[in-house]
PyMOL commands that place a pseudoatom at each C-alpha (Angstrom):
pseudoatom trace, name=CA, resn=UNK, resi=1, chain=A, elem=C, hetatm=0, pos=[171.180, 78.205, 91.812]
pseudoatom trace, name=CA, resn=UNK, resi=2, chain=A, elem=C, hetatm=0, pos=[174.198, 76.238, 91.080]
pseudoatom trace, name=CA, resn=UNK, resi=3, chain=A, elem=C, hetatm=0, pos=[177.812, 77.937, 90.011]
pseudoatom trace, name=CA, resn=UNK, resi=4, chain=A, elem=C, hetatm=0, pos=[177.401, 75.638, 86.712]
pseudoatom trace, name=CA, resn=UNK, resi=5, chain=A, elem=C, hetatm=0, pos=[173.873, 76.583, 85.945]
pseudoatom trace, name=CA, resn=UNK, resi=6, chain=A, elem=C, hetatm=0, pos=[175.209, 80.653, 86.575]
pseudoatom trace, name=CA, resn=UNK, resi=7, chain=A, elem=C, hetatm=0, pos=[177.901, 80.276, 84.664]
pseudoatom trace, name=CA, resn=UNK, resi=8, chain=A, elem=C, hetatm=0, pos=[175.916, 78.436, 81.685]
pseudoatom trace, name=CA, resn=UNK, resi=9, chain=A, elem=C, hetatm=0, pos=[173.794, 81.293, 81.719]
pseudoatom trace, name=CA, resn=UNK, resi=10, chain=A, elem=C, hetatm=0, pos=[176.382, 84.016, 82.308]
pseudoatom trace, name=CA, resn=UNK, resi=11, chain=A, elem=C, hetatm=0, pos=[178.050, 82.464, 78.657]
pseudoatom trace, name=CA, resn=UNK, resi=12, chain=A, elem=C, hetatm=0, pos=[174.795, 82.383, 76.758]
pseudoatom trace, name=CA, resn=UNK, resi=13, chain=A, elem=C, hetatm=0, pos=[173.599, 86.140, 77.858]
pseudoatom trace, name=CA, resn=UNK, resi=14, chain=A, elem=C, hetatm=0, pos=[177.586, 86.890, 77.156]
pseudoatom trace, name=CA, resn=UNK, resi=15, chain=A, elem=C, hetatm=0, pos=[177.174, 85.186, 73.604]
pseudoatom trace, name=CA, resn=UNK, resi=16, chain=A, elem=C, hetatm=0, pos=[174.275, 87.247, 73.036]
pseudoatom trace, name=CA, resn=UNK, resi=17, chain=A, elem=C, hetatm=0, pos=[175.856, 90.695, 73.513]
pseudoatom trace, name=CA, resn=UNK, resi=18, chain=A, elem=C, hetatm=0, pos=[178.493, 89.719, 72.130]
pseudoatom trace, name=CA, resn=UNK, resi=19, chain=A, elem=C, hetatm=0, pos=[176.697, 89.621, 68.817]
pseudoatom trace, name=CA, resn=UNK, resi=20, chain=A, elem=C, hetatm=0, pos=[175.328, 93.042, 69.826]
pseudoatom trace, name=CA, resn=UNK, resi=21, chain=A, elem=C, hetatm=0, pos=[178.822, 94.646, 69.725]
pseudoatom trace, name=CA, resn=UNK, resi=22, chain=A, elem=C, hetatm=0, pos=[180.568, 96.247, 66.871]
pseudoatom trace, name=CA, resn=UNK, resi=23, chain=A, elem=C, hetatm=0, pos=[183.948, 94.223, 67.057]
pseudoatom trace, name=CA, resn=UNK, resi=24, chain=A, elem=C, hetatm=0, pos=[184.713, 95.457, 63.617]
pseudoatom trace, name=CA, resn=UNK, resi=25, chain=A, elem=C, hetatm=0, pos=[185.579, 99.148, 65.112]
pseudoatom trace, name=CA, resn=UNK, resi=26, chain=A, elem=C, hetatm=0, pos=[188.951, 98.711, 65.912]
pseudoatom trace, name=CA, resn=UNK, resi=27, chain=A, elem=C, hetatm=0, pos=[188.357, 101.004, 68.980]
pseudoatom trace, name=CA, resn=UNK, resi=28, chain=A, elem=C, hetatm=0, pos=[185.975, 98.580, 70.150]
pseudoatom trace, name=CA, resn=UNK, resi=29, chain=A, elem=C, hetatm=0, pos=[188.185, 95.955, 70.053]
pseudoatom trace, name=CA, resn=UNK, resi=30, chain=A, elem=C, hetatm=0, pos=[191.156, 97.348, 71.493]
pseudoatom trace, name=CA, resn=UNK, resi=31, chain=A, elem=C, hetatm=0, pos=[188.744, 98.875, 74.569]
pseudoatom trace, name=CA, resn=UNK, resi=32, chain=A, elem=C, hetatm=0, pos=[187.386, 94.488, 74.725]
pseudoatom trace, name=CA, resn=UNK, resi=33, chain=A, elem=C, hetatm=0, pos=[190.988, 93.127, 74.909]
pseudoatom trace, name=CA, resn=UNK, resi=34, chain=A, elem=C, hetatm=0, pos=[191.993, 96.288, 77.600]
pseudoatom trace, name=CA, resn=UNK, resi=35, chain=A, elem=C, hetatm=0, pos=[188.978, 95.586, 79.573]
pseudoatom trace, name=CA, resn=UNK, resi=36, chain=A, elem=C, hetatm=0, pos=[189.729, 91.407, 79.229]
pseudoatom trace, name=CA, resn=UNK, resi=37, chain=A, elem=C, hetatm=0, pos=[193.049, 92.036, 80.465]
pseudoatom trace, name=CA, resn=UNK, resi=38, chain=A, elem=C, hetatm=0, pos=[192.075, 94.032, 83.322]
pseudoatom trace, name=CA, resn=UNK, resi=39, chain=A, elem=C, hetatm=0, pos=[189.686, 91.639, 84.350]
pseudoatom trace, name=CA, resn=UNK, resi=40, chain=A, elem=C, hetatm=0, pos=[192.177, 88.921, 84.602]
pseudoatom trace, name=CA, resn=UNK, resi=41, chain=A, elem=C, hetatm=0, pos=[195.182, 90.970, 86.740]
pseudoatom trace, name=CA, resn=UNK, resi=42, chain=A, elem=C, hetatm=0, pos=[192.027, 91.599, 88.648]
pseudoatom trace, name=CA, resn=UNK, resi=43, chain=A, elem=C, hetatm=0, pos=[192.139, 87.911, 89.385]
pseudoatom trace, name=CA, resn=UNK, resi=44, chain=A, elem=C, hetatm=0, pos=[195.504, 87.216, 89.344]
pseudoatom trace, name=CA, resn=UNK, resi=45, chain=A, elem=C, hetatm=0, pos=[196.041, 90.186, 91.937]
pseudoatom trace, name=CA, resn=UNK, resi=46, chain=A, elem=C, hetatm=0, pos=[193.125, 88.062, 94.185]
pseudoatom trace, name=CA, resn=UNK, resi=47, chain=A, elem=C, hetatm=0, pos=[194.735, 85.010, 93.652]
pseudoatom trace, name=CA, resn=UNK, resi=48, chain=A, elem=C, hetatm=0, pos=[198.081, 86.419, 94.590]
pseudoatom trace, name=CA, resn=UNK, resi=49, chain=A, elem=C, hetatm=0, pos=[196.812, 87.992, 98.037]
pseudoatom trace, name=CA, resn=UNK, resi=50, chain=A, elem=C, hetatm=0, pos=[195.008, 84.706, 98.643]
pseudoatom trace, name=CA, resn=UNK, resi=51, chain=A, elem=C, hetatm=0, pos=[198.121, 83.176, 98.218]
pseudoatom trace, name=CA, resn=UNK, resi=52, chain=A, elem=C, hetatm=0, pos=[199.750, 85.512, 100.529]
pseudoatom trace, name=CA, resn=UNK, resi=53, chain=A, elem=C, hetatm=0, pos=[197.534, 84.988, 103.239]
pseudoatom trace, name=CA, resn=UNK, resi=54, chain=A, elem=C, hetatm=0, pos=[198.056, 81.524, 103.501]
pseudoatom trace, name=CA, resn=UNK, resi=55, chain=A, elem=C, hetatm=0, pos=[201.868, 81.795, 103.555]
pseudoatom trace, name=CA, resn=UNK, resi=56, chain=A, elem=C, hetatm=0, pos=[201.607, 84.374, 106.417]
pseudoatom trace, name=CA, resn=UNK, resi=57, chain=A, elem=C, hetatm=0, pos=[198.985, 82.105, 108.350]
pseudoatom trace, name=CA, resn=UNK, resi=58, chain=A, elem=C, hetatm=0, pos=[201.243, 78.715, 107.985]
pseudoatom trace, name=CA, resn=UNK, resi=59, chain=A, elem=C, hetatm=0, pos=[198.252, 76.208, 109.436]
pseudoatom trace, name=CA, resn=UNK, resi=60, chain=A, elem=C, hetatm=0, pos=[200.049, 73.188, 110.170]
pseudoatom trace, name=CA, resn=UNK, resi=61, chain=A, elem=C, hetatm=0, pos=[197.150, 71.851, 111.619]
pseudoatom trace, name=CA, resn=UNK, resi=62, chain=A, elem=C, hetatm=0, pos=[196.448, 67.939, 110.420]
pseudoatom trace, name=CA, resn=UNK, resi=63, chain=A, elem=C, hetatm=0, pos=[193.189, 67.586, 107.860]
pseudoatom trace, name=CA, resn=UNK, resi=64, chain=A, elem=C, hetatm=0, pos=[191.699, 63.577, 108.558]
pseudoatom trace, name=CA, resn=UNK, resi=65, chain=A, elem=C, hetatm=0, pos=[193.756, 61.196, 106.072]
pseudoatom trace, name=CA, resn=UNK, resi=66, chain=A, elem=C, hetatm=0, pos=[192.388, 60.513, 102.847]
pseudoatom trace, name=CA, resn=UNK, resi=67, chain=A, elem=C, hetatm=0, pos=[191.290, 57.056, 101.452]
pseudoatom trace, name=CA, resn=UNK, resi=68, chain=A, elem=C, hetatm=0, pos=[194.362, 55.408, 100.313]
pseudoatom trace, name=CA, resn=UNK, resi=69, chain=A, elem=C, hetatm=0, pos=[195.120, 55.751, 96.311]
pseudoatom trace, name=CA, resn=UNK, resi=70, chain=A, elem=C, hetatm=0, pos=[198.000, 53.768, 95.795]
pseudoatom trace, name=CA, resn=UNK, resi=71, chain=A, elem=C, hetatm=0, pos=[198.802, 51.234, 98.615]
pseudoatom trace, name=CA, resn=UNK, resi=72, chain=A, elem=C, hetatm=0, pos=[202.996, 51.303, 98.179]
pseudoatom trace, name=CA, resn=UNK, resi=73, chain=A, elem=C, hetatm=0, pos=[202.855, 54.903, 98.982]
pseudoatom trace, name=CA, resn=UNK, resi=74, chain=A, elem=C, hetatm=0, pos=[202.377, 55.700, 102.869]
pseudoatom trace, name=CA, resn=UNK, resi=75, chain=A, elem=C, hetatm=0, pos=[199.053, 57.533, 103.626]
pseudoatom trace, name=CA, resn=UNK, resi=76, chain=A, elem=C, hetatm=0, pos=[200.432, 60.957, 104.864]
pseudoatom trace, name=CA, resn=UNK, resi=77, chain=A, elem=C, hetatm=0, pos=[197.575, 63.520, 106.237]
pseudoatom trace, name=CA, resn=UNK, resi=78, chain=A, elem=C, hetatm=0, pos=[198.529, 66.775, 104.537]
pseudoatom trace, name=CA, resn=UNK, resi=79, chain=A, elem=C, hetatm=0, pos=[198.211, 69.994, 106.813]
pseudoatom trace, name=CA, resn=UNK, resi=80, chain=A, elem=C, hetatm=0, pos=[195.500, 73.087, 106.271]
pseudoatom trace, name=CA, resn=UNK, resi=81, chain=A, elem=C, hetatm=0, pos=[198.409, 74.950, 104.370]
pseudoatom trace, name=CA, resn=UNK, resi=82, chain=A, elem=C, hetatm=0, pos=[199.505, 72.287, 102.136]
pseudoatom trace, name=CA, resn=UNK, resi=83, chain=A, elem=C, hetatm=0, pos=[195.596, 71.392, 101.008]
pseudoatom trace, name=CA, resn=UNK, resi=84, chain=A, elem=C, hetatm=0, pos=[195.453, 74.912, 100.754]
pseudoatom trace, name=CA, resn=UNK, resi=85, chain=A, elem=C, hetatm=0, pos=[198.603, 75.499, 98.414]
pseudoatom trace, name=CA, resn=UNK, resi=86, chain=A, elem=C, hetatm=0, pos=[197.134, 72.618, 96.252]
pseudoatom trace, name=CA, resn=UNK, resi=87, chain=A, elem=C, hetatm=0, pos=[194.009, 74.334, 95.671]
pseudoatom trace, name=CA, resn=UNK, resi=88, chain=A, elem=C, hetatm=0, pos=[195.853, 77.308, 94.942]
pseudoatom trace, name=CA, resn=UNK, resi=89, chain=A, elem=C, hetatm=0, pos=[197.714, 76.000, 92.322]
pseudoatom trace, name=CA, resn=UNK, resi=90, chain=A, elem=C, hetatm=0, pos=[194.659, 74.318, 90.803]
pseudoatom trace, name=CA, resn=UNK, resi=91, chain=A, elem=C, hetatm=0, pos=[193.122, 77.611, 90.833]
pseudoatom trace, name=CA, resn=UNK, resi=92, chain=A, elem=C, hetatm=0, pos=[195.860, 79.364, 89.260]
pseudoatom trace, name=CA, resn=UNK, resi=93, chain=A, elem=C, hetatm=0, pos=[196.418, 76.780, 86.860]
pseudoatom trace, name=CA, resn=UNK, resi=94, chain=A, elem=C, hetatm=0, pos=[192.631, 76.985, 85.769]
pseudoatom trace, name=CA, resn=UNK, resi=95, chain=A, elem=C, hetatm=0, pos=[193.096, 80.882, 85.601]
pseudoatom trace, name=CA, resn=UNK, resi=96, chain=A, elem=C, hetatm=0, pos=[196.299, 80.993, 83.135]
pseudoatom trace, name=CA, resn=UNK, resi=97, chain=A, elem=C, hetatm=0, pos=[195.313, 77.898, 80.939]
pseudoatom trace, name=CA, resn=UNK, resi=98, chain=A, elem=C, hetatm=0, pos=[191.659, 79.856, 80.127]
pseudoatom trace, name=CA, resn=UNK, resi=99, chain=A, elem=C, hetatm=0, pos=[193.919, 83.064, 79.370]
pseudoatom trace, name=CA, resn=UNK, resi=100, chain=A, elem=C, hetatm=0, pos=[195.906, 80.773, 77.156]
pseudoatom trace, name=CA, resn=UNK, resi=101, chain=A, elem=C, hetatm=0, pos=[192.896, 79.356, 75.288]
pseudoatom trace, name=CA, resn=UNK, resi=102, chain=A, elem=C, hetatm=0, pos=[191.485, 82.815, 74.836]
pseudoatom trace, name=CA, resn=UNK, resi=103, chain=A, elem=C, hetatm=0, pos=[194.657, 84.287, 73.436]
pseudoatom trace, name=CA, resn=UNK, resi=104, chain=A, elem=C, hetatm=0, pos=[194.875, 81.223, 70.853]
pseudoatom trace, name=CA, resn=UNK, resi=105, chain=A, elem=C, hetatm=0, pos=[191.016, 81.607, 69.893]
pseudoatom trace, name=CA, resn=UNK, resi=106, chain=A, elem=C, hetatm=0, pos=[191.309, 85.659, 69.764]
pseudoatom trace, name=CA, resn=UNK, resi=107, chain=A, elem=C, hetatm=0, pos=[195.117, 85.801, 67.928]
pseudoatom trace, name=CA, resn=UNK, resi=108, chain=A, elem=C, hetatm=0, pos=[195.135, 82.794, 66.307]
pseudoatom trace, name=CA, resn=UNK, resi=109, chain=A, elem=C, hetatm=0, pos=[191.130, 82.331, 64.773]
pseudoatom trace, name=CA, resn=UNK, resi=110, chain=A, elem=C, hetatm=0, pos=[190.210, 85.899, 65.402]
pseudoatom trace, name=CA, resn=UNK, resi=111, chain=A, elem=C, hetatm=0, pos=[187.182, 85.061, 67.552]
pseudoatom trace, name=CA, resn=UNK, resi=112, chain=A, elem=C, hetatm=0, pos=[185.748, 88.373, 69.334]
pseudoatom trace, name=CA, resn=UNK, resi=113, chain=A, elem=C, hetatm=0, pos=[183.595, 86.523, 71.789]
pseudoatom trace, name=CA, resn=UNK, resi=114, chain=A, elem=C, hetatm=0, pos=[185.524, 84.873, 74.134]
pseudoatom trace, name=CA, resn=UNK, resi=115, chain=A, elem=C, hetatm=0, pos=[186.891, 88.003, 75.227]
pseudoatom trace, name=CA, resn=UNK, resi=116, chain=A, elem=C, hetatm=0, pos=[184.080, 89.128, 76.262]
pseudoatom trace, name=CA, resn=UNK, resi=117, chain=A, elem=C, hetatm=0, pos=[182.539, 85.800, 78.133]
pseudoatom trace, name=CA, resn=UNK, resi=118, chain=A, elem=C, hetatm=0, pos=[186.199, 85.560, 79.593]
pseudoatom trace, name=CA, resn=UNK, resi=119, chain=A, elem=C, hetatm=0, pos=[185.873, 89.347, 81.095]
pseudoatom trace, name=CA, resn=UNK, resi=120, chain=A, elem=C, hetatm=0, pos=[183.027, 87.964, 83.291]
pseudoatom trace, name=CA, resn=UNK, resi=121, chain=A, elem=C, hetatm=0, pos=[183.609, 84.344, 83.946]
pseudoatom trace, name=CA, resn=UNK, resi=122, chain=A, elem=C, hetatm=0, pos=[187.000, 84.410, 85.967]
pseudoatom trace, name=CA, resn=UNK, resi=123, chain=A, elem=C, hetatm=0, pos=[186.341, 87.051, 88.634]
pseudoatom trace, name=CA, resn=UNK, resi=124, chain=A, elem=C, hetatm=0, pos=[182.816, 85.448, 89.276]
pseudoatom trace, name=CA, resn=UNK, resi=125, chain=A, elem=C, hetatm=0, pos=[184.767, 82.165, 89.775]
pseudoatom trace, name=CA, resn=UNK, resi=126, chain=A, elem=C, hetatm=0, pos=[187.832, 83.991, 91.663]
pseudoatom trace, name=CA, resn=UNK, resi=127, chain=A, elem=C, hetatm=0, pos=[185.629, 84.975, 93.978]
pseudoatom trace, name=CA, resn=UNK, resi=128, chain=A, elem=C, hetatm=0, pos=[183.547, 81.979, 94.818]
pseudoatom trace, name=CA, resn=UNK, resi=129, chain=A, elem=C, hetatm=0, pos=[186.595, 79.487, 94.991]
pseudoatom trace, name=CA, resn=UNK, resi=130, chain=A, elem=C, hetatm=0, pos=[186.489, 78.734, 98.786]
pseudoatom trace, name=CA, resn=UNK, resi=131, chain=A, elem=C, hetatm=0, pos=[190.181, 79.837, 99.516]
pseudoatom trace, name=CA, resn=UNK, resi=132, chain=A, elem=C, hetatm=0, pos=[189.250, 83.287, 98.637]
pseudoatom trace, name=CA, resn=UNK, resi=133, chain=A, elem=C, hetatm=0, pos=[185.967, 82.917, 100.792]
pseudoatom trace, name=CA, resn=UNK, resi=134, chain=A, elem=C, hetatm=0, pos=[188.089, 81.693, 103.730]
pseudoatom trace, name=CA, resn=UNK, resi=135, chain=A, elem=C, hetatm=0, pos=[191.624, 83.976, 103.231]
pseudoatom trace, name=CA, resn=UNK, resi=136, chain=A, elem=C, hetatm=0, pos=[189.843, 87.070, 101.279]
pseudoatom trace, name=CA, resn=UNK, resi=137, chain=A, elem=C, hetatm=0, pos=[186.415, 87.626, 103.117]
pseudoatom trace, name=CA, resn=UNK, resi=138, chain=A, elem=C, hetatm=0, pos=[187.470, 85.985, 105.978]
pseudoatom trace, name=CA, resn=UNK, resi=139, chain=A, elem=C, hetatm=0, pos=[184.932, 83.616, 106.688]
pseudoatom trace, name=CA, resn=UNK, resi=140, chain=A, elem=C, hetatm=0, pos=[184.927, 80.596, 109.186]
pseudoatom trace, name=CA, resn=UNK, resi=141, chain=A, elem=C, hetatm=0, pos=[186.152, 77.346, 107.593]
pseudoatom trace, name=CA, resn=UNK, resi=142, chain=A, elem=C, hetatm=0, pos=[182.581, 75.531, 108.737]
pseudoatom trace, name=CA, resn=UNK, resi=143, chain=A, elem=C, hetatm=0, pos=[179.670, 74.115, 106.300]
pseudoatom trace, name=CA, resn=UNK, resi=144, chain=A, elem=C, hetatm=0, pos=[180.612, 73.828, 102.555]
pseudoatom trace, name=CA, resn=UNK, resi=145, chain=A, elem=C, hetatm=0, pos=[183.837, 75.655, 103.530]
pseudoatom trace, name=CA, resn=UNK, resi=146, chain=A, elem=C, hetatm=0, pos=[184.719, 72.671, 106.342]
pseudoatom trace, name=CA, resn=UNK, resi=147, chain=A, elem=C, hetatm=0, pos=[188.539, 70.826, 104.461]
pseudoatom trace, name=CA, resn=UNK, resi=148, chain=A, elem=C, hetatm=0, pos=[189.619, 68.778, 103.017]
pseudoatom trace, name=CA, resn=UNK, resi=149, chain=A, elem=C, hetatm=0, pos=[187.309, 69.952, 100.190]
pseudoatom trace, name=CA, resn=UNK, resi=150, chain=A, elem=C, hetatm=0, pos=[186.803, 67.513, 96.773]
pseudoatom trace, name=CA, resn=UNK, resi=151, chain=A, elem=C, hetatm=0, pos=[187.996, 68.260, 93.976]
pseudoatom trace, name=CA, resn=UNK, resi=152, chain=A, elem=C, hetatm=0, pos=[185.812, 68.509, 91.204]
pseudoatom trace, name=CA, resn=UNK, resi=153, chain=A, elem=C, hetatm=0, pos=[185.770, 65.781, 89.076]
pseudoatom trace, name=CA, resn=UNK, resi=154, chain=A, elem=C, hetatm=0, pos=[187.050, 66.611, 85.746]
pseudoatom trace, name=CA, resn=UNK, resi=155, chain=A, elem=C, hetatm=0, pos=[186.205, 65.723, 81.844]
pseudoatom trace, name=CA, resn=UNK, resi=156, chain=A, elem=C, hetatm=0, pos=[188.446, 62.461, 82.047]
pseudoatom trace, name=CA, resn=UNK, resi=157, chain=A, elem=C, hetatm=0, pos=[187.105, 61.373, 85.454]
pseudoatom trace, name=CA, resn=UNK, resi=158, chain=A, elem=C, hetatm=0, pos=[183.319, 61.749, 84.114]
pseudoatom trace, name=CA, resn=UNK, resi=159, chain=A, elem=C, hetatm=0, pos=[184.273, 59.829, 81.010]
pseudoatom trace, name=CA, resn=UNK, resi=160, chain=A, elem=C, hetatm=0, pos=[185.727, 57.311, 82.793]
pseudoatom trace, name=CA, resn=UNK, resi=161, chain=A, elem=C, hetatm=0, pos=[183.215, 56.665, 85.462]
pseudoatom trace, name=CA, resn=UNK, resi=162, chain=A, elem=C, hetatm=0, pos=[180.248, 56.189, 82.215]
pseudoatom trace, name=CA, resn=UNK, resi=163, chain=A, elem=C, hetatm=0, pos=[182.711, 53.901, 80.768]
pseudoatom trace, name=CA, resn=UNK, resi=164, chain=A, elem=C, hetatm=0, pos=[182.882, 51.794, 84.064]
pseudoatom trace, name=CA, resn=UNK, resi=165, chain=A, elem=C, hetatm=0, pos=[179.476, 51.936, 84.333]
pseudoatom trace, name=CA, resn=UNK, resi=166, chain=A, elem=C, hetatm=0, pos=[179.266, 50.577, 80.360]
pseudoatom trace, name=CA, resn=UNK, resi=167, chain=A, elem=C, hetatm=0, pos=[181.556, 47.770, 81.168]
pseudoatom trace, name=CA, resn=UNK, resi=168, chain=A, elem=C, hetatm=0, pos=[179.838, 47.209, 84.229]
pseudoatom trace, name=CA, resn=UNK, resi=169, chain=A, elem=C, hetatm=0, pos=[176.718, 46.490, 82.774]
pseudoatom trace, name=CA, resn=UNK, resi=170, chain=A, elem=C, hetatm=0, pos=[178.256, 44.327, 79.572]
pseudoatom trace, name=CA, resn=UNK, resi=171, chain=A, elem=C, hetatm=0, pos=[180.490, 42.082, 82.179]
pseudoatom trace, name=CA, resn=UNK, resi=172, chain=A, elem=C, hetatm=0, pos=[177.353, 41.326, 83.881]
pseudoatom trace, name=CA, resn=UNK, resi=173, chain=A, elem=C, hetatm=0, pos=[175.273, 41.041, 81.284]
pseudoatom trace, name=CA, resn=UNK, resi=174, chain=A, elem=C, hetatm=0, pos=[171.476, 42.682, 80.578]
pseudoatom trace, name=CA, resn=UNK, resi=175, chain=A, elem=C, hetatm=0, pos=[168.590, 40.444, 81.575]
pseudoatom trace, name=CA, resn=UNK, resi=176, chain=A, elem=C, hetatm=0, pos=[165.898, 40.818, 78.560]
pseudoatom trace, name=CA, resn=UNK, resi=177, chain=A, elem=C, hetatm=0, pos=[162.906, 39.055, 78.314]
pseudoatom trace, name=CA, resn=UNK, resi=178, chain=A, elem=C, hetatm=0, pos=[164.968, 35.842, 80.495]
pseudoatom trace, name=CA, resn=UNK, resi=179, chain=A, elem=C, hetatm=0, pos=[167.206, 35.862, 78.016]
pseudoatom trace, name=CA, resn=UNK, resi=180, chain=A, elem=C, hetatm=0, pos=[171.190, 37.138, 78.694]
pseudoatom trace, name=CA, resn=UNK, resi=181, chain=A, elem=C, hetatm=0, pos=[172.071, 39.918, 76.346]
pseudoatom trace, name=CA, resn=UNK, resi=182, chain=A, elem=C, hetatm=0, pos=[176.000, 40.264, 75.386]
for i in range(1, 182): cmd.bond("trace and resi %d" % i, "trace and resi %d" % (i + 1))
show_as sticks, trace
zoom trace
């Protein structure tokens, strides 16, 4: 099954207990926000080894060059360590802007739930990123875990590649019936 279609269903089973729990027991609560908190030094404690590991392994080995971007810049291949560090920060910036968002939708609107969806979500990704796979479990770097790896296209990228695909279709037009449609 695929880490979206988990996590999809990981949220809605979440969403459902959630409604099973008395958040209105302040001891409840406070034992939701302890465990939430745990959860996430539990990642940030992963994240931090995995980033230790790479500094003490300093793979300068060259990754193939990627496809040029921007042709005035020169087309430098980066090294294992540097892909690596890029991921990592990617990772960690993922990790502290969804600890942001849940401390602005449980201070700020008082929303129980995401504290609990968010005390499951981020150590099942933590420990499927592929850094941690490589640097935590040790496993070989061959097969899905073979570099450079993509990164995953995000919200903008997706909206942008339906809206090419929109003015795609209206620069060329739509054949109807024989007739052109604008």
């Amino acid at each position: 099954m695929k880490p979206q279609m988990q996590n999809i269903i990981i949220m809605a089973s979440a969403i459902v207990a959630s409604t099973q729990i008395p958040f209105k027991d302040p001891n409840v609560l406070n034992a939701a926000r302890t465990i939430y908190i745990f959860i996430n030094l539990i990642v940030l404690a992963i994240l931090a080894y995995t980033r230790l590991r790479i500094a003490q392994q300093k793979d300068t080995t060259l990754l193939p060059p990627p496809p040029p971007f921007k042709p005035d810049k020169p087309n430098k291949p980066p090294t294992i360590q540097t892909h690596d560090l890029h991921h990592f920060t990617s990772l960690l910036k993922s990790q502290v802007t969804s600890m942001l968002m849940v401390a602005l939708m449980h201070l700020y609107f008082r929303l129980p739930t995401p504290l609990v969806i968010q005390s499951i979500l981020p150590i099942k990704n933590a420990l499927e990123s592929n850094l941690v796979k490589i640097y935590v479990f040790g496993r070989p770097a061959v097969g899905e875990l073979k570099r450079p790896w993509k990164d995953g296209a995000g919200f903008v990228e997706a909206v942008g590649a339906v809206g090419a695909v929109f003015r795609g279709g209206k620069e060329k037009g739509i054949e109807e019936g024989g007739k052109k449609v604008q």
